[in-house]
C-alpha positions as CSV (number, residue, x, y, z in Angstrom):
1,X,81.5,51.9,111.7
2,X,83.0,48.7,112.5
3,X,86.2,50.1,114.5
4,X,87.4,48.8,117.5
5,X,87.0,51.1,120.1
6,X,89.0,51.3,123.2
7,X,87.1,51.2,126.4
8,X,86.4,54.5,128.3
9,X,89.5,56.3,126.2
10,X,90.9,59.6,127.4
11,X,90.6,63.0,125.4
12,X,94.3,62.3,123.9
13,X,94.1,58.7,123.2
14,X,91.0,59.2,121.4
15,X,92.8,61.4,119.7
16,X,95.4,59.6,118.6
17,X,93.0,57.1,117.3
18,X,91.0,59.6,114.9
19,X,94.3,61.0,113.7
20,X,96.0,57.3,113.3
21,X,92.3,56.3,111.6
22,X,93.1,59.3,109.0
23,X,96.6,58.7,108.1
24,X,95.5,55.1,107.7
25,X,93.0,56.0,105.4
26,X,95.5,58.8,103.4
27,X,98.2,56.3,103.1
28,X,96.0,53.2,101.6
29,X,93.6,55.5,99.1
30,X,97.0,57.4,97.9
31,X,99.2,54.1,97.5
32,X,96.0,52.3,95.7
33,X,95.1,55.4,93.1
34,X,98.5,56.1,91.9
35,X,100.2,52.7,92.9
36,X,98.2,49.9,93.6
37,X,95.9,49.6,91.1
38,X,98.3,50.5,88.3
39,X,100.5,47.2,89.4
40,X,97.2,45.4,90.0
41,X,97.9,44.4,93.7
42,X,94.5,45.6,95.1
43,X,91.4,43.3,94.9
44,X,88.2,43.3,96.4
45,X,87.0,40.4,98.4
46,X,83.2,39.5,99.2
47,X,82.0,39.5,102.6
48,X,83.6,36.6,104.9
49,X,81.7,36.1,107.8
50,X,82.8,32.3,108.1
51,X,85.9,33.1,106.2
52,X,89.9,32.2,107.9
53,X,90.1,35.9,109.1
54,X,90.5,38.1,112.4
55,X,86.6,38.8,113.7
56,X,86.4,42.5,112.7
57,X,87.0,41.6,108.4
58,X,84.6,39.0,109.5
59,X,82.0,41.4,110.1
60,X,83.2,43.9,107.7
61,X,80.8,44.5,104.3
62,X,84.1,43.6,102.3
63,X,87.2,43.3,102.5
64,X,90.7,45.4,100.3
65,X,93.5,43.3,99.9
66,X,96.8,44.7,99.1
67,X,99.7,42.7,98.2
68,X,102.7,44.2,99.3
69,X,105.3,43.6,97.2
70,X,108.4,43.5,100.1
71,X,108.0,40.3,102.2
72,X,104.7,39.3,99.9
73,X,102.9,40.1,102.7
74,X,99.1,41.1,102.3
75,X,97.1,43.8,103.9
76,X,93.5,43.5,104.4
77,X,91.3,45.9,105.2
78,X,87.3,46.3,105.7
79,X,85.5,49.0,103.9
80,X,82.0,49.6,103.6
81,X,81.8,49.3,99.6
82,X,84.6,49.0,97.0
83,X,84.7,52.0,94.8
84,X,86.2,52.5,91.3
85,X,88.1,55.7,92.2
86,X,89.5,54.2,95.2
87,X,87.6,56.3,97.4
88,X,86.9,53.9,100.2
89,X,85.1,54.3,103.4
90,X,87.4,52.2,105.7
91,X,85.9,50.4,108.7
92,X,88.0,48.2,110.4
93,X,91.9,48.5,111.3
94,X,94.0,47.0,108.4
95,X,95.6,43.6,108.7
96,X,99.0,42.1,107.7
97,X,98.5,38.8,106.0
98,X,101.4,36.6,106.4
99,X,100.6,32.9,105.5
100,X,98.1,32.1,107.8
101,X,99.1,35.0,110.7
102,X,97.4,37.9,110.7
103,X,98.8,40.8,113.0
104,X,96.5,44.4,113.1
105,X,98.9,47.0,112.6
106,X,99.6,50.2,113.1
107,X,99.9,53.8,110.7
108,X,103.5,53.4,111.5
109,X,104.0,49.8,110.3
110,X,101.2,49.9,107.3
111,X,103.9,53.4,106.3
112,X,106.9,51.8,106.1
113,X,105.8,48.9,104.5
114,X,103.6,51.2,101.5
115,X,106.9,53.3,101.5
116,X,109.3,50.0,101.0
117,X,106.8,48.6,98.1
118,X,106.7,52.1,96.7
119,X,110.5,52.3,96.8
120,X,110.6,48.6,95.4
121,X,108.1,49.8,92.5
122,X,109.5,52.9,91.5
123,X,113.6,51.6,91.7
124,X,113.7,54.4,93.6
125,X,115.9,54.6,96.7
126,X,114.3,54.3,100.1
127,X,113.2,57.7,101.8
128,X,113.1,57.9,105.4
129,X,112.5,61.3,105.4
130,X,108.8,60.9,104.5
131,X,108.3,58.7,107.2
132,X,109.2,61.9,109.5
133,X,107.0,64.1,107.7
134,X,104.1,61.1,108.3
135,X,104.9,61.1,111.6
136,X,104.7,64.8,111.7
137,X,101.1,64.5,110.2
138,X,100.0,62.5,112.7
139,X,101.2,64.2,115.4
140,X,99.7,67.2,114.2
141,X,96.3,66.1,113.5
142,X,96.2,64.3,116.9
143,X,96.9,68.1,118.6
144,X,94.3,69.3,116.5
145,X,91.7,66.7,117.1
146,X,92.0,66.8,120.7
147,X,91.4,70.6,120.5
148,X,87.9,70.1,118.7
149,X,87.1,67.4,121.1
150,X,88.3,69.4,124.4
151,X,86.2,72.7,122.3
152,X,83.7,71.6,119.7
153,X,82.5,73.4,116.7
154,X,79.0,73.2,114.2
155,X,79.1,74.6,110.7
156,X,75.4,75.7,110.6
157,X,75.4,77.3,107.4
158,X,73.4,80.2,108.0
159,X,75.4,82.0,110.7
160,X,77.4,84.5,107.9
161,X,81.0,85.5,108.8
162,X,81.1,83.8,112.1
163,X,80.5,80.1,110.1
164,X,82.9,81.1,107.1
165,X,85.7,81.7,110.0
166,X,84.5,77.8,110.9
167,X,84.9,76.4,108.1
168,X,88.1,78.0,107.3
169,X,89.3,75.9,110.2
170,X,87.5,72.9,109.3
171,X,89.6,71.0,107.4
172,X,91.2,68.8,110.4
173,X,92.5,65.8,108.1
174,X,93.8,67.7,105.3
175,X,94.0,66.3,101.8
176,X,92.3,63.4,101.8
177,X,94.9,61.3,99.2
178,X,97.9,62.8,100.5
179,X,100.6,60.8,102.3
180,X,101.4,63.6,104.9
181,X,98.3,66.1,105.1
182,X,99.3,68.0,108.2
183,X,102.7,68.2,108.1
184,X,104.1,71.4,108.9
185,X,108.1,70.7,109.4
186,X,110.4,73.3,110.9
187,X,108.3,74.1,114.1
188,X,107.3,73.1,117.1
189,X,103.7,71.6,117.6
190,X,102.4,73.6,120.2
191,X,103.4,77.0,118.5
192,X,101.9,75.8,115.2
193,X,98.6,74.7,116.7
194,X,98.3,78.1,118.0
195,X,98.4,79.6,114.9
196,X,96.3,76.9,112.8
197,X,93.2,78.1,111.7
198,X,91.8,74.1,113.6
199,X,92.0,76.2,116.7
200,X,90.3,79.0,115.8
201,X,92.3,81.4,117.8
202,X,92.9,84.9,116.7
203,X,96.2,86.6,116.8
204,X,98.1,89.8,117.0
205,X,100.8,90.3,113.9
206,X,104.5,91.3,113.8
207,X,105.3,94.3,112.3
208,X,108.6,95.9,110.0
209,X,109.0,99.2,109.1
210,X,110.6,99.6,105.4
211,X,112.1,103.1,104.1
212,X,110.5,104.0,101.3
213,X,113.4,103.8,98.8
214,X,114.0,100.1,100.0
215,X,110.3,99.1,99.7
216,X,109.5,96.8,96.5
217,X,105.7,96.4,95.0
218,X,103.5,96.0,92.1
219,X,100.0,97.0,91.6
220,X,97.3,96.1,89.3
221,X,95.8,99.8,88.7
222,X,96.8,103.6,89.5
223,X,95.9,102.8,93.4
224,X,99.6,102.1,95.1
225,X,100.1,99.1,96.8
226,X,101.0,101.1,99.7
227,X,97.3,103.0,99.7
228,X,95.8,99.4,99.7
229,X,97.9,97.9,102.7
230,X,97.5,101.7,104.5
231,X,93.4,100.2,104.4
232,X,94.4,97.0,106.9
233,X,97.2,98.6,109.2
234,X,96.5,99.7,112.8
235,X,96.8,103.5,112.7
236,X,100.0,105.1,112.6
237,X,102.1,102.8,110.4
238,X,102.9,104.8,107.1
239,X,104.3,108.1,106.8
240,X,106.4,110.4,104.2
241,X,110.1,107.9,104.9
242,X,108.3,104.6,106.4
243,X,105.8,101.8,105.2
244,X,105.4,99.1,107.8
245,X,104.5,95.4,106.7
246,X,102.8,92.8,109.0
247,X,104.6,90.1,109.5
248,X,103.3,86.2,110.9
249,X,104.3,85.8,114.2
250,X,106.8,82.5,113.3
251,X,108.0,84.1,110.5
252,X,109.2,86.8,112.3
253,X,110.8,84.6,114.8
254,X,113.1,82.3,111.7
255,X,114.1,86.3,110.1
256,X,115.3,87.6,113.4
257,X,117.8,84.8,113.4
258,X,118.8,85.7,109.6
259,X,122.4,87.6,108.9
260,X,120.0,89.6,106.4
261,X,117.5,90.9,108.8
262,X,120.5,92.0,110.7
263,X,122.1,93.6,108.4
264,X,119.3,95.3,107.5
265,X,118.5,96.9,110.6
266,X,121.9,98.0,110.9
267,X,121.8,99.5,107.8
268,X,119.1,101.8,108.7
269,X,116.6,100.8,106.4
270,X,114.6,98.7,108.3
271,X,112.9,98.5,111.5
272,X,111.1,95.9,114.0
273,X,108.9,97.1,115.3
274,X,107.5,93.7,117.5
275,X,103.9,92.7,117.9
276,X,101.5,95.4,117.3
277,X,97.8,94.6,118.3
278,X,95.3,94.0,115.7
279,X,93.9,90.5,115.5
280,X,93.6,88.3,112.9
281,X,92.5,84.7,112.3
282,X,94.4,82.2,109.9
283,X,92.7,80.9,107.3
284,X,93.1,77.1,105.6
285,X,96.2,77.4,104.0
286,X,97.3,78.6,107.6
287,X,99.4,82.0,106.2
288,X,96.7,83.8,104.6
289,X,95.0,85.9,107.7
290,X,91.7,87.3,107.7
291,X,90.1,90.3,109.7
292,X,86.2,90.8,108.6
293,X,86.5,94.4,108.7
294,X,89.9,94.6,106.3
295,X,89.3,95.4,102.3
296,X,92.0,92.3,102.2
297,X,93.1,89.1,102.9
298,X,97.2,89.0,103.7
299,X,99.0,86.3,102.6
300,X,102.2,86.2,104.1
301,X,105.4,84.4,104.1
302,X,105.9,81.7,106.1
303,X,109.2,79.4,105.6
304,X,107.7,76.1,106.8
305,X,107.1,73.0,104.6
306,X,103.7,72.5,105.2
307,X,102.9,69.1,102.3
308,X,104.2,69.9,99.4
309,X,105.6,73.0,99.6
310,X,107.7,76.1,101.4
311,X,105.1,78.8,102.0
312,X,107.2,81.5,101.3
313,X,106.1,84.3,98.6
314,X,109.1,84.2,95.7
315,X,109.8,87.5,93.9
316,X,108.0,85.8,91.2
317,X,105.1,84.6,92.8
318,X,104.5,88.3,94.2
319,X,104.7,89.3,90.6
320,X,102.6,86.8,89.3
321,X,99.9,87.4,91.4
322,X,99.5,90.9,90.1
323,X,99.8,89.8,86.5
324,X,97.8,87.1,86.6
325,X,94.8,89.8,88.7
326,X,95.5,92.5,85.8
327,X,94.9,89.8,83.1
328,X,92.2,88.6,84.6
329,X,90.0,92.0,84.7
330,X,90.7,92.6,81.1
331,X,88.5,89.7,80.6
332,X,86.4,90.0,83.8
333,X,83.4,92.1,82.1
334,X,82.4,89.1,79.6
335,X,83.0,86.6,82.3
336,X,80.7,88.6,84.9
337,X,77.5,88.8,82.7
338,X,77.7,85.4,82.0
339,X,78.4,84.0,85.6
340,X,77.6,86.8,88.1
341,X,77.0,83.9,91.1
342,X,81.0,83.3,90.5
343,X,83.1,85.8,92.5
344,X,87.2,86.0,91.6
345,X,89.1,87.3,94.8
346,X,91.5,89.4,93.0
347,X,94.8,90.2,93.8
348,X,95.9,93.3,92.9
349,X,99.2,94.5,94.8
350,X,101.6,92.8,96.7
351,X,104.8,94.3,98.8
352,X,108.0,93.3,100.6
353,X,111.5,94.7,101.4
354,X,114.5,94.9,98.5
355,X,118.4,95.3,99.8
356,X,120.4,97.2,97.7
357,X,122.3,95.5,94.4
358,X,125.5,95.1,96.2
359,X,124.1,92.7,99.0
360,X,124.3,88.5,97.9
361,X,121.6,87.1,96.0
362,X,121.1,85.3,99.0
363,X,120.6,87.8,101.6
364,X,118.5,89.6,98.9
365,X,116.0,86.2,98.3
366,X,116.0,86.0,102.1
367,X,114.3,89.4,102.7
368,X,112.2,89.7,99.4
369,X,110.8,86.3,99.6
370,X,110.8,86.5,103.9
371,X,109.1,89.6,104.3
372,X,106.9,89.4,101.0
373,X,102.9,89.7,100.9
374,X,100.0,89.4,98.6
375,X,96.9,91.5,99.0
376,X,93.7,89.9,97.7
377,X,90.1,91.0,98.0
378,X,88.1,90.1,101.2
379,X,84.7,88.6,100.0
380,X,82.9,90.2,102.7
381,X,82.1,93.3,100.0
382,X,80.6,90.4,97.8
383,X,78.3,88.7,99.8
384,X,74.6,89.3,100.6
385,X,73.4,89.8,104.3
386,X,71.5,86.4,103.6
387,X,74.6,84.6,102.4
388,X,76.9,82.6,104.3
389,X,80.3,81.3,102.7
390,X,81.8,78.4,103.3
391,X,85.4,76.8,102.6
392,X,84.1,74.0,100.0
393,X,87.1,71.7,102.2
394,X,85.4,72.2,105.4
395,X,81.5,70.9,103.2
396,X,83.5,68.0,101.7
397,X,85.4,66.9,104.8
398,X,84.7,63.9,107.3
399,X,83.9,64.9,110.8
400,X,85.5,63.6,114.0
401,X,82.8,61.0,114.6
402,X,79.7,62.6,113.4
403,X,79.0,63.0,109.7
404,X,80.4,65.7,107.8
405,X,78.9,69.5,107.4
406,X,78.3,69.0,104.1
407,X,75.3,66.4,104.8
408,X,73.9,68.4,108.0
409,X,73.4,71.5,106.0
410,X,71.6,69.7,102.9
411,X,69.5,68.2,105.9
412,X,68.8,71.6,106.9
413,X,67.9,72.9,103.8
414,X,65.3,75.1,102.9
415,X,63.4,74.4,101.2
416,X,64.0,71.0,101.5
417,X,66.3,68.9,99.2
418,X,68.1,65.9,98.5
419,X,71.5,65.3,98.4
420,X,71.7,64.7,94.8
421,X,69.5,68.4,93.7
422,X,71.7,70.2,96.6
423,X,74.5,68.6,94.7
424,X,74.0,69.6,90.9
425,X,73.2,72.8,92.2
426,X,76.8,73.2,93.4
427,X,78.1,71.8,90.7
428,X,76.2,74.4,88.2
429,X,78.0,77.3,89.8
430,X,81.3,76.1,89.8
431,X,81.8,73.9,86.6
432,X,80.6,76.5,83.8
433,X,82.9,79.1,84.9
434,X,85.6,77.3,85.3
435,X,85.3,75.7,82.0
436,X,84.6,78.8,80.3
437,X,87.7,80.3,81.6
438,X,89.6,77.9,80.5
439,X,88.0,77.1,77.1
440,X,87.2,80.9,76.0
441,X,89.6,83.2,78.1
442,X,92.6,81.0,78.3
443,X,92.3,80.9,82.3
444,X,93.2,77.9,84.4
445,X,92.0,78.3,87.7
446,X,93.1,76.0,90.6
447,X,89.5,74.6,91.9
448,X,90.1,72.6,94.9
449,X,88.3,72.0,97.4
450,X,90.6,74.5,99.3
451,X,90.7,77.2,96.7
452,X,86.8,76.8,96.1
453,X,84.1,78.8,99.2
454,X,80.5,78.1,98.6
455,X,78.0,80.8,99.6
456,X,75.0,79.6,100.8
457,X,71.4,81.1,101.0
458,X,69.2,79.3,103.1
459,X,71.9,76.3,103.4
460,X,71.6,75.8,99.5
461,X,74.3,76.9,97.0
462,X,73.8,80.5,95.4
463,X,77.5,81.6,95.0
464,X,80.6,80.5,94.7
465,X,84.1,82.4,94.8
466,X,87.3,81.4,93.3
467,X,90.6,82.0,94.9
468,X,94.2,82.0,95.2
469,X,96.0,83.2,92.1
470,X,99.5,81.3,93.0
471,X,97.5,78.1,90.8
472,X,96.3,80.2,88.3
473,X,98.2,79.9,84.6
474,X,97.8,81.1,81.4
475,X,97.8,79.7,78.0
476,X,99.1,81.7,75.2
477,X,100.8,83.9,77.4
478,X,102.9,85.1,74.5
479,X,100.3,86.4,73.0
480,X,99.6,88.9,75.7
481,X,102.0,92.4,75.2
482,X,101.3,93.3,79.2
483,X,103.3,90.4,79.8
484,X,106.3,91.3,78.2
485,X,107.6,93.0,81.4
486,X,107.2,90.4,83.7
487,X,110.4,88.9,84.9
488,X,111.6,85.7,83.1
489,X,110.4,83.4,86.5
490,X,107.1,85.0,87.0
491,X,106.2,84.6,83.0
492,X,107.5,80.7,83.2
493,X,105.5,80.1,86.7
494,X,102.4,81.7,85.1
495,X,102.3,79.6,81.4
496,X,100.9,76.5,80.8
497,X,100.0,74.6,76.9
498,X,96.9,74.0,76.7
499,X,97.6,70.2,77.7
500,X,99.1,71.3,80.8
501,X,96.5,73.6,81.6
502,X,93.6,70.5,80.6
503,X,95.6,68.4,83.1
504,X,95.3,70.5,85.8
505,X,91.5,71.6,85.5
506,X,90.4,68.5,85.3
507,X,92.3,67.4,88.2
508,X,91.3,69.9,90.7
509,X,87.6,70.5,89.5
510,X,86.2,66.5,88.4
511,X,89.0,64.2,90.8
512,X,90.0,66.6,93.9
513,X,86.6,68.1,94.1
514,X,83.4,66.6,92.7
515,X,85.3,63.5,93.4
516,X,85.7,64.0,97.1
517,X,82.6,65.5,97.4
518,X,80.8,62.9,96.2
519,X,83.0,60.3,98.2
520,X,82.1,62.3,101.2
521,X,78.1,63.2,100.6
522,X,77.5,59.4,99.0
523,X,78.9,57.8,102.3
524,X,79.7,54.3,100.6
525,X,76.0,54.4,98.6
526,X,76.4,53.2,95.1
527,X,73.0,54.6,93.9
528,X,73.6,58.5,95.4
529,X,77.6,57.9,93.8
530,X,75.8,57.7,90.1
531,X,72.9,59.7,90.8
532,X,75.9,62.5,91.9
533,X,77.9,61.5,88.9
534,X,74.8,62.0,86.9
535,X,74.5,65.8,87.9
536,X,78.1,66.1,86.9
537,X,77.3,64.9,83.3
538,X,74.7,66.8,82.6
539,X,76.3,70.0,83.9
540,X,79.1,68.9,81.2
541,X,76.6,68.4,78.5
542,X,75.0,72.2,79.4
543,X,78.2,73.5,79.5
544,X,78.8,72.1,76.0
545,X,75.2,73.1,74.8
546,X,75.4,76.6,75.7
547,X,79.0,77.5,75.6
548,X,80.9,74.9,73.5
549,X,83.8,75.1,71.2
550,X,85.3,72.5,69.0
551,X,88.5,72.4,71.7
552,X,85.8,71.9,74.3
553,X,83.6,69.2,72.5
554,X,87.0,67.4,71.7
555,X,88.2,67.6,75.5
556,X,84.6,66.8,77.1
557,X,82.7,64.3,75.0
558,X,85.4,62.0,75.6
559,X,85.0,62.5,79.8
560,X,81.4,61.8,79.0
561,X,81.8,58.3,77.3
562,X,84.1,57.8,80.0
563,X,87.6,58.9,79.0
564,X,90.0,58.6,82.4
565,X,90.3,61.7,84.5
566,X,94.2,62.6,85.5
567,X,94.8,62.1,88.7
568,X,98.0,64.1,90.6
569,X,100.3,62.2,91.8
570,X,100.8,63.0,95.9
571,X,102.6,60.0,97.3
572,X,105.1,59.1,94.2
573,X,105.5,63.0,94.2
574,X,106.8,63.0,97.9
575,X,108.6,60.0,98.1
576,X,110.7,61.1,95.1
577,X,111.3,64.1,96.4
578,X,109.9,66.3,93.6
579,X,108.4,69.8,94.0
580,X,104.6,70.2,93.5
581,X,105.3,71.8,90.5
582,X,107.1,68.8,89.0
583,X,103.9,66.5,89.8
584,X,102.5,63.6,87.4
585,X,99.4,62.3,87.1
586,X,97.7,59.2,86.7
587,X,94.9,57.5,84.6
588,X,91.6,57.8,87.1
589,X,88.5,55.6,86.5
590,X,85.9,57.8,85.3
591,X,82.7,57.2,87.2
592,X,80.7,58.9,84.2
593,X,81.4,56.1,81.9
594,X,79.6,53.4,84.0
């Protein structure tokens, strides 16, 4: 890499550097995808190494420029190779370009003037508001990165349970094309780093105790969801009038200062009962906790913006989940036999606390949605003694200064392989199954890199597990009489067209994952970026071969002659001020039509 380096650094300035390197990098690939290119202000120059510029784009392989709508100001940038998919490898600090001045700038200054341009190009107002969450980001990362500098971690792939909890946490830059990766509002920095999964740190849960008659669940089968959390309490905890549920640690902090938590407990009905020891370790999305010897993962509430979204569990997201699990077994049989190396974490109960009628809708929401969890299935019961799993993120993600896990474990392989077979063999467990869902079932699952955990067998892929049911939809959930009792919310949040559902496949499995993966496995090398594209076209045409329909043939021909992939919309989604949910997408260059 071509980046100045400070001399002799300390631990927090170093830091600082790797996290301001990231955002950099977030800002200019999100602002060129869904922005930039559209408008045409991005170019690619050749190498200049006798060229009018500061030494560093001198010695950089080429040079991004970036016109900059406000000011008409430029920003150049070195990168090792340009890429179609905007998936550049950047090496230099970026530039401001005014006349004949150049001035290296900061995240901070390269922000506000993408966020000024983005405002220009949208007629949308400005938004300082995401220049706090930026800064929030960056803040964050930096406390993270110093913490795996200060205590360093190896993924080695073979090391079971103890490398799956690794890469859980391995995800240190977040979404790689999102304006604010990190940001987790509402909290201070300190206390959240404790209880990110970067730090690896278990921790001991909050607990409330819920009279029976006030408790609220659903369960997929004739086993209560009160047997199925009675499997992960410490002992003691249920009896014939109480049901306690664990509660994270901040969350239980924001409820205590609630009116409705209050109330509650002067009501009689419910009870804290403070920390109660049994430790647990966050996984990626930071609320869902793990403990290796629990039949269940718990995904709890936790009222934090962390990117896009509040983390807390709505009545109809509880619901969903359920729904969505129940759905899913009536078709799990067929879809075993034909992929039985792809594992579905189900989710069959959930739980929280319901105040009586008479209480306001909004003390109601504030203890359903507060104290609400999801139960889903550990994998531990699904994986081999010679299989480790790992968070597909934390295999796809750069490293802080060394190259990414994903590359040391191919090198580690046995037997040996190349990036490109260790690649399609990935690629062959994943795409089929998701496709199939989708194509034959009617199943949209949500297969990004964070959703997605790869087991490995000898450091090469044999299995991979999908998870997270708040992605999943349905199409044709009309058609489907167990729905009918689902609440108006949940049956909305769960249904997608088919368009909708097409949109959001492709998205997550061709542009957020093979996209990334490749970006990060390739390093900048054109050859091993079609060779990896290669394996991804001839897993399509398989898929097609052995499994087609005329929807499918009509939906992934085109991809394979090069039809754009849709791209979500990150930045143009935050700085409006959408929810997720609300998100667009963009026309992506397709790789597979070179």
């Amino acid at each position: 890499m071509l980046y100045e380096k400070p001399p002799f650094p300390s631990l927090d300035s170093h830091a600082h550097l790797i996290a301001e390197r990231a955002a950099i990098s977030a800002l200019l690939r999100s602002f060129c995808r869904e922005i930039g290119v559209r408008q045409s202000l991005v170019a690619m120059l050749p190498p200049q190494p006798h060229g009018p510029f500061p030494a560093p784009l001198r010695r950089a392989p080429e040079i991004l420029q970036i016109v900059m709508t406000e000011a008409r100001d430029t920003i150049l940038i070195g990168v090792q190779a340009a890429s179609a998919t905007q998936d550049y490898l950047f090496c230099t600090s970026p530039y401001r370009r005014h006349g004949r001045r150049f001035e290296a700038i900061d995240w901070r200054q390269l922000a506000r003037m993408i966020y000024a341009t983005t405002a220009r190009l949208l007629d949308a107002p400005a938004n300082e508001e995401i220049l706090d969450q930026t800064a929030n980001s960056v803040a964050i990362t930096t406390r993270l990165v110093a913490h795996r500098l200060a205590h360093p971690v190896a993924i080695d792939g073979t090391r079971g349970m103890a490398d799956y909890l690794r890469s859980e946490g391995g995800l240190i830059f977040g979404h790689a094309l999102h304006p604010t990766p990190k940001s987790r509002q509402g909290i201070e920095i300190g206390l959240m780093a404790r209880y990110s999964p970067e730090t690896g740190c278990p921790f001991d849960l909050n607990y409330v105790a819920v009279r029976r008659d006030r408790l609220w669940t659903r369960a997929a089968d004739t086993t209560t969801a009160v047997e199925r959390i009675a499997r992960c309490l410490p002992p003691g905890l249920i009896d014939d009038e109480w049901v306690s549920l664990p509660v994270h640690p901040i969350q239980a902090q924001k409820l205590r200062r609630t009116s409705a938590m209050a109330r509650a407990i002067r009501s009689g009905w419910l009870r804290d009962l403070g920390v109660i020891p049994k430790a647990y370790h966050a996984t990626s999305s930071v609320r869902t906790l793990f403990d290796p010897g629990d039949p269940f993962f718990l995904k709890l509430s936790l009222d934090i913006r962390m990117t896009n979204c509040v983390r807390k569990n709505a009545e109809y997201e509880l619901e969903g989940a359920v729904a969505a699990t129940c759905l899913i077994r009536e078709r799990k049989a067929e879809f075993a036999l034909a992929f039985p190396d792809c594992i579905i974490l189900e989710e069959p109960a959930s739980l929280s606390a319901e105040a009586p009628a008479s209480w306001s809708a909004q003390d109601r929401r504030t203890l359903i949605e507060g104290l609400g969890l999801i139960l889903r299935q550990s994998l531990v019961p699904f994986t081999p003694a010679d299989v480790t799993p790992i968070v597909a993120g934390a295999l796809f993600s750069p490293g802080i200064g060394n190259e990414n896990s994903g590359i040391r474990i191919i090198r580690g392989a046995t037997p040996a392989t190349d990036i490109a077979d260790w690649f399609g063999s990935y690629v062959r467990l994943l795409l089929p199954p998701v496709l199939y869902g989708y194509f034959h079932q009617g199943v949209i699952f949500e297969p990004h890199l964070q959703n997605v955990v790869v087991g490995l067998r000898l450091r090469r892929p044999s299995h991979v597990y999908l998870r997270d049911f708040e992605g999943v939809k349905i199409t044709g959930l009309a058609a489907v009489p167990a729905f009918n009792d689902l609440g108006a919310r949940a049956r909305e949040a769960l249904s997608y067209t088919a368009d909708q559902g097409w949109c959001r496949i492709a998205y997550c499995l061709f542009v957020n994952n093979f996209c990334e993966a490749i970006h990060q496995l390739s390093q900048g090398d054109r050859t091993l970026v079609a060779l990896l594209w290669d394996e991804v076209a001839s897993a399509i045409a398989a898929f097609q071969r052995d499994y087609g329909t005329q929807e499918s043939q009509d939906r992934l021909i085109p991809l394979l002659r090069g039809a754009p992939f849709p791209a979500k919309t990150m930045l143009t989604t935050r700085f409006q001020r959408r929810a997720d949910r609300e998100s667009g997408y963009v026309d992506l260059v397709n790789p597979m039509g070179a």
